[in-house]
C-alpha positions in Angstrom: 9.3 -36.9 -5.4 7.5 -35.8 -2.1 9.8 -32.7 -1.9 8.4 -31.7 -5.5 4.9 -32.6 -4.7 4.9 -30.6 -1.3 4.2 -27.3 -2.5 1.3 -28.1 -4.0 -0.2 -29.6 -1.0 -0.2 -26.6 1.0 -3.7 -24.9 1.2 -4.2 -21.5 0.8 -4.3 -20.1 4.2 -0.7 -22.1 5.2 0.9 -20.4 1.7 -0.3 -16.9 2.9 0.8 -17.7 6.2 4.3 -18.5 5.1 4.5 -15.0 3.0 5.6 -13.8 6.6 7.0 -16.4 8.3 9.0 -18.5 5.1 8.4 -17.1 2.3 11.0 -19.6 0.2 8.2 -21.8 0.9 5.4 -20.1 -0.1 6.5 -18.9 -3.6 7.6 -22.2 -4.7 3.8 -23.1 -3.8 2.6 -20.3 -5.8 5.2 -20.6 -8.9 3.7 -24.5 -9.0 -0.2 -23.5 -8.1 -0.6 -19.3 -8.6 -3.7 -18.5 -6.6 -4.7 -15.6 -5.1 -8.1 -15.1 -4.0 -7.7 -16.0 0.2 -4.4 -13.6 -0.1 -6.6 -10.8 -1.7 -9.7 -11.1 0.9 -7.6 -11.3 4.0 -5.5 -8.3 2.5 -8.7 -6.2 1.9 -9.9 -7.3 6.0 -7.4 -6.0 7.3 -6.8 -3.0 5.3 -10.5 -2.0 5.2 -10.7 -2.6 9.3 -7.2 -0.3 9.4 -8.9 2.2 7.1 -12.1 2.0 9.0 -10.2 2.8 11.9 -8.3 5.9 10.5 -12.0 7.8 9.9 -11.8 10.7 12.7 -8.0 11.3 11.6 -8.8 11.8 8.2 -12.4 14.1 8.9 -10.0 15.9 11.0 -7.2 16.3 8.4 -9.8 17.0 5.2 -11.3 19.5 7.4 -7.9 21.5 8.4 -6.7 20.9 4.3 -9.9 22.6 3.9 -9.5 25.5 5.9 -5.8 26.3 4.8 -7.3 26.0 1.0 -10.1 28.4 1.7 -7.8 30.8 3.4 -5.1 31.3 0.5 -7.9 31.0 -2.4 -9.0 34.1 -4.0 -11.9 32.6 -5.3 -13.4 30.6 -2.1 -12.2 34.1 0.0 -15.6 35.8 -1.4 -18.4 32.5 -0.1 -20.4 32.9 2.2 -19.4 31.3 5.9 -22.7 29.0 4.8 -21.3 27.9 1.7 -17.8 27.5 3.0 -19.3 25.1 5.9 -21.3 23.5 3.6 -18.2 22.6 1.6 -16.4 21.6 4.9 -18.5 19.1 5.4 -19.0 17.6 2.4 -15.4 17.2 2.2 -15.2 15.7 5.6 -18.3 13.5 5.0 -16.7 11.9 2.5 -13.8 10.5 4.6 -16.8 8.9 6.2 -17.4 6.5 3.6 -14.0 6.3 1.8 -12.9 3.0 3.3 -15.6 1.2 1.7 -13.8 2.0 -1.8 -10.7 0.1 0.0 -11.3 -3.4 -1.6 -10.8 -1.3 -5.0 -8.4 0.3 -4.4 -6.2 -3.0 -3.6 -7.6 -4.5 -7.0 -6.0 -1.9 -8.5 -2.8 -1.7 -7.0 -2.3 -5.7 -7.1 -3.4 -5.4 -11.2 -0.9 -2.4 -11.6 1.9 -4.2 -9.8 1.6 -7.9 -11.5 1.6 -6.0 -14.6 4.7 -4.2 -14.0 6.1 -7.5 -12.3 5.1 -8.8 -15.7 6.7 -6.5 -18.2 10.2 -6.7 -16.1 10.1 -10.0 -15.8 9.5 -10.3 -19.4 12.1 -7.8 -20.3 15.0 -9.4 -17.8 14.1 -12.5 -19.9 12.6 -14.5 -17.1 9.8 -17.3 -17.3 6.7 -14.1 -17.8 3.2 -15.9 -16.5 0.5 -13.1 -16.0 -1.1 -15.8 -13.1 2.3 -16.5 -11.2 2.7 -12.3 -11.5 -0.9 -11.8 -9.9 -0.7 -14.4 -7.6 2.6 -12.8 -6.1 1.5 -9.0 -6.3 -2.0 -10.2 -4.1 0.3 -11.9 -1.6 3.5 -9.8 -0.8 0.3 -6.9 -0.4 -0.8 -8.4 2.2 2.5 -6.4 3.3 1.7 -3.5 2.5 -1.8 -3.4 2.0 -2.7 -5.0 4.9 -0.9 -5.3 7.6 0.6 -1.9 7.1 -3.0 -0.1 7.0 -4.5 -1.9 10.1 -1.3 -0.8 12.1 -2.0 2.6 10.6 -5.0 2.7 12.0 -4.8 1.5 15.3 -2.2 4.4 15.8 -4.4 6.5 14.9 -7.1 5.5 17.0 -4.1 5.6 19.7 -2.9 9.2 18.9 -6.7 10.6 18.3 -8.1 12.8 15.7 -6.4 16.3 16.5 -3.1 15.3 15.9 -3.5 15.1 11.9 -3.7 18.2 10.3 -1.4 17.8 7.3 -0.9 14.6 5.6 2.8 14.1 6.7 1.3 13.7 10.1 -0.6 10.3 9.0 2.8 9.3 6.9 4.8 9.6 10.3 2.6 7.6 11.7 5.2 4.6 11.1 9.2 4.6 11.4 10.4 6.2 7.6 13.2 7.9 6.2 10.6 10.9 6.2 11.4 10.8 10.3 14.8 12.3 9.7 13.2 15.1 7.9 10.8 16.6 10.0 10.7 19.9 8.6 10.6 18.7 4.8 8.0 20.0 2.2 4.9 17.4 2.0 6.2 16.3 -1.1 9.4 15.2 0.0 7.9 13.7 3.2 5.6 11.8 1.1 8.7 10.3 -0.9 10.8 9.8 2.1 7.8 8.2 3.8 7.8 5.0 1.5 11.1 4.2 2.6 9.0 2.3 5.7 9.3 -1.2 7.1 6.5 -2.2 5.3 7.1 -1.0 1.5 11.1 -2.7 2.3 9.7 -5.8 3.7 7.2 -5.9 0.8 10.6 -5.1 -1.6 12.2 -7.7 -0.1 9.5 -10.0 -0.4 9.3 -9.5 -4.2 12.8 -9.7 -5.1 12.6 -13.6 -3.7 10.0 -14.1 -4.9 10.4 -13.0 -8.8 13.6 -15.2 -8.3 11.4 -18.6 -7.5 8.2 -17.8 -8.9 9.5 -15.8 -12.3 13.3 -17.0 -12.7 14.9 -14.0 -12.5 18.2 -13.8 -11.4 18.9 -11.9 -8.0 19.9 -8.1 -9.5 17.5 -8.2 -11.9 14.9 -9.3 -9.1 15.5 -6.8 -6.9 15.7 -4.1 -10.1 12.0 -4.7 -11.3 10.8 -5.6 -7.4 12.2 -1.8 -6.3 10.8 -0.2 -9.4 7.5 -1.4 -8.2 7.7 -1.2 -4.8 9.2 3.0 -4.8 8.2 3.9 -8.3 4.8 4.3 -7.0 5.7 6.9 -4.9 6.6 9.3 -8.0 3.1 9.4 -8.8 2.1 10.4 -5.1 4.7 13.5 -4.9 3.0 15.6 -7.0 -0.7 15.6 -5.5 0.9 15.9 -1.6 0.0 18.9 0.6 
């Protein structure tokens, strides 16, 4: 009876905590009690410090995108040098501010993914619970969300602002199958570069836990949990540079 009671007893911070360190633990917690909201503001702290952090890389990548875009376009080839810097630093000034959009950003992707944890769930006939789905998206991104954009940062603060002048060099940052392919086109860097400690820790994390939280059996799990951990990467290809 005090094993059964157990997860409920765990406070937020101790659940969130065990995400990384025994996550059996924590998603029996969250299939009896799904809550989310410590796991979401810790994610969006850390993220939002990481993104903070990666400011001067990505003024100094917009401003290089910038410059390659000017020099191929027909149209931006007759502006005036005023216009054209006028541009470059609109587009740079917005990388100023972007990391205040963070916290959306994670709303987002948590919403998208406990919907998609929800429909597979649903459709490998396990126990579907919008709350339980939610509650394990906001937590495993902590993953990938979190930890993985204040790392990102700091290594950016590390390597310094001149070093990122196409968006493979911020996707290198970390250890990816996108290393072995240092010559590919952005688009295949960018879909190499999800295959990253983080996104297969966060993979990982969500195959266990649609097993405890959502009943799934283990292949069908690990199906729906890579479908949402690399199908997001499809929608990425296309827009890389």
């Amino acid at each position: 009876m005090s094993l059964e009671a157990a997860p409920q007893q765990r406070g937020n911070l101790a659940v969130l905590w065990d995400v990384i360190v025994a996550p059996a633990a924590a998603f029996a917690a969250l299939r009896e009690r799904p809550r989310w909201l410590l796991a979401f503001g810790v994610t969006i702290l850390l993220g939002t410090i990481g993104a903070y952090l990666q400011i001067p890389a990505g003024e100094h990548l917009a401003a290089a995108t910038f410059a390659r875009e000017a020099a191929h376009n027909p149209d931006m080839a007759t502006m005036s040098p005023e216009k054209l810097k006028g541009m470059t630093e609109m587009v740079v000034g917005i990388q100023r501010w972007a990391w205040l959009f963070y916290p959306l950003i994670v709303l987002v992707a948590v919403s998208i993914a406990a919907l998609a944890l929800l429909a597979g769930t649903a459709i490998a006939r396990g126990q579907a619970n919008f709350a339980r789905s939610f509650a394990l998206a906001a937590h495993v991104a902590l993953i990938n969300y979190g930890v993985s954009y204040l790392i990102i940062g700091f290594l950016s603060t590390l390597r310094g602002p001149d070093d990122f002048n196409f968006q493979s060099d911020l996707i290198k940052l970390v250890p990816s199958l996108a290393w072995f392919a240092p010559s590919a086109d952005p688009k295949l860097t960018v879909l190499l570069g999800t295959f990253n400690p983080f996104q297969i820790w966060s993979f990982v994390l969500l195959g266990l836990g649609l097993q405890t939280v959502s009943g799934l059996r283990t292949g069908a799990a690990y199906a729906v949990a890579a479908v949402v951990s690399f199908g997001g990467a499809l929608f990425a290809v296309p827009f890389a540079k």
